[in-house]
N, C-alpha and C positions, 0 to 999 in steps of 0.2 A: 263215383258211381253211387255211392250210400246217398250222398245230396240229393241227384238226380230222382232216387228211385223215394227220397222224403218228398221231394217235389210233388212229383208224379203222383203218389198217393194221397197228400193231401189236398191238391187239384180235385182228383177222383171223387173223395170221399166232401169236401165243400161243395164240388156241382152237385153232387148227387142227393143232398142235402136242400139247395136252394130249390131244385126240382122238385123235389118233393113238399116244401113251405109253399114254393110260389106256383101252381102247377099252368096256372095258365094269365098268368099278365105281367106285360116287358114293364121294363122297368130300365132307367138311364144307370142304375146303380147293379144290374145285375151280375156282373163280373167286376167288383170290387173286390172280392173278400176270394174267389175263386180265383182271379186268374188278375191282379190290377195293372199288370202288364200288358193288358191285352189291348187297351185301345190306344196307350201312345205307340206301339209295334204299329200298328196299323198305319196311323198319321203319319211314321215317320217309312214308312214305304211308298202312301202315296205323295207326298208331299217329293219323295224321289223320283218315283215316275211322271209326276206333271213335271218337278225342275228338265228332266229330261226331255220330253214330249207335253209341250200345253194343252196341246188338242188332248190326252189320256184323260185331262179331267172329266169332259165331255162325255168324255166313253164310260166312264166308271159312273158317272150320275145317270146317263143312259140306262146303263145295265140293271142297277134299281130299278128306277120304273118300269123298264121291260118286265122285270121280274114280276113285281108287283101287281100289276096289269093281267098275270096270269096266272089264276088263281091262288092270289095271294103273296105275299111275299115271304116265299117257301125256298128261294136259290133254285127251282126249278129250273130257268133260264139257263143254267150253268153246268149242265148235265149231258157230256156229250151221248151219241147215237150208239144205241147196243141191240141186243134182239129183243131186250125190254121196254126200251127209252125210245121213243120217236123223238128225237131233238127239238127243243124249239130254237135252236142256232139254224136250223134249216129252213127254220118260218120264211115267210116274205119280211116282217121288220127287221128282221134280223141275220136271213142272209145275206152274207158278201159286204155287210157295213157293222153289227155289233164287234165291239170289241173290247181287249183291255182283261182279256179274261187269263193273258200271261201273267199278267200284273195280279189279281185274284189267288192264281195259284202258286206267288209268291208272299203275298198276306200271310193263306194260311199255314202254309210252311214256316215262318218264321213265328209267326204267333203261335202255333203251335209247340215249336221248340220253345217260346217262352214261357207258356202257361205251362209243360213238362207233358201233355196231355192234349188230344184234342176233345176242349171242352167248348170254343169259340164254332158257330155255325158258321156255313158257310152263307145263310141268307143275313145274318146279323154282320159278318164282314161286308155286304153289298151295300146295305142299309151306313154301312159307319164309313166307306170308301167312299159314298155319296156327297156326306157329310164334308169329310176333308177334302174330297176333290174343291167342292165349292168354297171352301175357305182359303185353298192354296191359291186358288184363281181372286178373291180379292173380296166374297162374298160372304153372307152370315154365316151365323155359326148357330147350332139347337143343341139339345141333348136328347141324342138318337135313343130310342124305347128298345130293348133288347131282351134278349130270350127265346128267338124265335128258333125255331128248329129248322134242318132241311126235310124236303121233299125228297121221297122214294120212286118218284113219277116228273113223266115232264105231258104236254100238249103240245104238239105243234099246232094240231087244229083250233087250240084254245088261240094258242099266240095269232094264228091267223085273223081269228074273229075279234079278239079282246085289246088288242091293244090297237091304239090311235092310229089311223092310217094318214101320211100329209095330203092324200086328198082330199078329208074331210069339209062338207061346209059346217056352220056355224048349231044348227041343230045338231048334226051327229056327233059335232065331237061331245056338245052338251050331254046327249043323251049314254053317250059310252061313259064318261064320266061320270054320272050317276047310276050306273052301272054297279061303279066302285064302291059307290058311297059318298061321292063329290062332287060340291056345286059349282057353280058358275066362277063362286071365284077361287076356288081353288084350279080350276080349270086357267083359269087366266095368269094365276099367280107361278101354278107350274107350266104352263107354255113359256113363261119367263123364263124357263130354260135354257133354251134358246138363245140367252144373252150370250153363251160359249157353245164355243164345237162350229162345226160343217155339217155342211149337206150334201151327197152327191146328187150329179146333173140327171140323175132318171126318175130323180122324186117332185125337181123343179122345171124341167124344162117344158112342160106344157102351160105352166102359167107365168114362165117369161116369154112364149111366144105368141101366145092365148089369149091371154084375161084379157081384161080393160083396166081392171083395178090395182093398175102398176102405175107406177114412175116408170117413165117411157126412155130416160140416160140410166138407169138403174136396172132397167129391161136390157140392153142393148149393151150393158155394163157386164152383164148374166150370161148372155147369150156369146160374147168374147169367147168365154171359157166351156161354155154347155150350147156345142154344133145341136142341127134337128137331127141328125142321126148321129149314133158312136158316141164315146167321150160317156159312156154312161155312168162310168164312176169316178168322173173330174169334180175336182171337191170345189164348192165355192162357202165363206162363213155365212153361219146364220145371222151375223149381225155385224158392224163395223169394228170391233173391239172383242173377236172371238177367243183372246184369248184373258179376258175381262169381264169377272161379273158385275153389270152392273144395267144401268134404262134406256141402253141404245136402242135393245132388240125395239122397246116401246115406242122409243122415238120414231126409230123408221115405220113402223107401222101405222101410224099417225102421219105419216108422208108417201103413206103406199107402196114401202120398199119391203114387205116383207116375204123372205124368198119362197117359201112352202102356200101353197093355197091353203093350208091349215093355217100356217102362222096368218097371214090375211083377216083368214073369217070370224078372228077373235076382233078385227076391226072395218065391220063391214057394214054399218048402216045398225047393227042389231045389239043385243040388251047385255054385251059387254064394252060396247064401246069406251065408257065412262071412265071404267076400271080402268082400261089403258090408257087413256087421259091423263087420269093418278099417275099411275105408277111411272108414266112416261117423265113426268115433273116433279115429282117425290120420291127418291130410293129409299128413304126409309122405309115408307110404307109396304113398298116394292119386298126388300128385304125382311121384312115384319111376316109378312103374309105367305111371303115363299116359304121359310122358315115352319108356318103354323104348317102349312100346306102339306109339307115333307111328311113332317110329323102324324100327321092324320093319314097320309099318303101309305105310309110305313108301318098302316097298324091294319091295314086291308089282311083279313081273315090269316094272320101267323099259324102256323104251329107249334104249340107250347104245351109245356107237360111233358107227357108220354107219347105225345103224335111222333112222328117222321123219327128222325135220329141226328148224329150230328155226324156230318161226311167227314170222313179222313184225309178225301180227295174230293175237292167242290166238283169233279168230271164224272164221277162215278158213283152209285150207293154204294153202302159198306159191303 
């Protein structure tokens, strides 16, 4: 018990410390000295839930950008419904398909027993689960900017308007993304997301019954699984190796096969094409870029310092 409670205090009394030096910029090293158990805890949770479920990866790097995408990445997104919180688990992106948020609330459980303290946020676990998801899957690896605090608040209405809708064309998604603070090719670098995970059939099935700018056995390959009515959350992958990161998602897109009319419009005649050219025929670059992307992805307005606080339970404020 004496251990425990030297733990504990020196956790308390080291963040409380760096908070006060650092008051507002992440830093890759900010839980070194506070808590340096806290990010192989993490890897070695996700790296359980993908060995279990590969599709989790998917969901866990989802769950970031959703976050993200809404003002800020604050772990907003992970705030169930109270007489305070209008969820944005209720949003349209995010009902009836985010997930992975079981997996979240077993991160900070256990990271928490490690550090003795919750001193690790719960929006800086989203941001590092991202991370390892995409390395478990076969993908690069960055060193995720940390310190960010949580959010006291959620938007559903924000989530509605802000984040990426898969009907978007090739302007809107441009423009939401610059929204963030992101251009062209970060826009393209993280649609390369999409190299892992599913989609279900109510996001695609108008543009495999629809478009023109389909592969027509790829169409009809879609439509097997995604009837014109029903079946609306029959999963098909976004890419041929969904549970693989790596330039297929490119590839097919470059062949017309890409499943979302978003995924498409990033190769549609217009001023990304090029990019997916790249990256479709270079992973490096692919992985260089998604990597930078993240990382700039991930520094969209935090709270740091004295803002928000640090959830005890990513579902709840303190």
């Amino acid at each position: 018990m004496a251990s425990h409670t030297f733990l504990y205090l020196h956790a308390f009394v080291t963040f409380a410390l760096l908070t006060t030096a650092f008051p507002s910029k992440l830093s890759p090293y900010y839980y070194y000295s506070v808590c340096p158990e806290a990010l192989p805890t993490i890897k070695r949770v996700v790296q359980d839930a993908v060995n279990q479920e590969k599709r989790m990866g998917a969901s866990l790097l989802r769950l970031h950008f959703h976050d993200c995408f809404v003002n800020g990445c604050d772990g907003s997104n992970l705030l169930d419904s109270s007489p305070t919180i209008d969820s944005e688990k209720n949003a349209r992106p995010n009902a009836n398909s985010a997930r992975g948020f079981e997996v979240i609330d077993r991160i900070k459980a256990e990271v928490d027993k490690a550090c003795g303290c919750p001193v690790v946020s719960c929006a800086d676990i989203l941001a590092v689960a991202a991370r390892d998801s995409v390395v478990a899957l076969g993908g690069p690896t960055w060193k995720v900017r940390l310190g960010r605090r949580d959010s006291t608040t959620a938007s559903r209405t924000a989530a509605n308007n802000d984040i990426p809708s898969p009907f978007m064309d090739l302007p809107a998604l441009i423009n939401n993304f610059r929204k963030q603070g992101l251009d062209k090719r970060d826009l393209v670098a993280l649609s390369g997301g999409h190299t892992i995970g599913f989609a279900q059939c109510q996001f695609f099935r108008n543009r495999t019954y629809n478009e023109s700018n389909i592969n027509k056995d790829f169409a009809r390959a879609r439509q097997s699984t995604c009837p014109r009515s029903g079946g609306d959350t029959n999963l098909a992958p976004l890419d041929p190796t969904p549970a693989t990161f790596d330039t297929a998602y490119f590839s097919n897109l470059v062949g017309q096969k890409g499943l979302l009319h978003s995924d498409q419009a990033i190769f549609s005649g217009g001023a990304t094409d090029e990019l997916v050219k790249t990256y479709s025929k270079n992973g490096w670059a692919f992985s260089a870029d998604f990597a930078r992307s993240m990382v700039k992805m991930g520094n969209i307005k935090p709270l740091t310092g004295k803002q928000g606080q640090i959830r005890s339970n990513c579902r709840k404020v303190n």
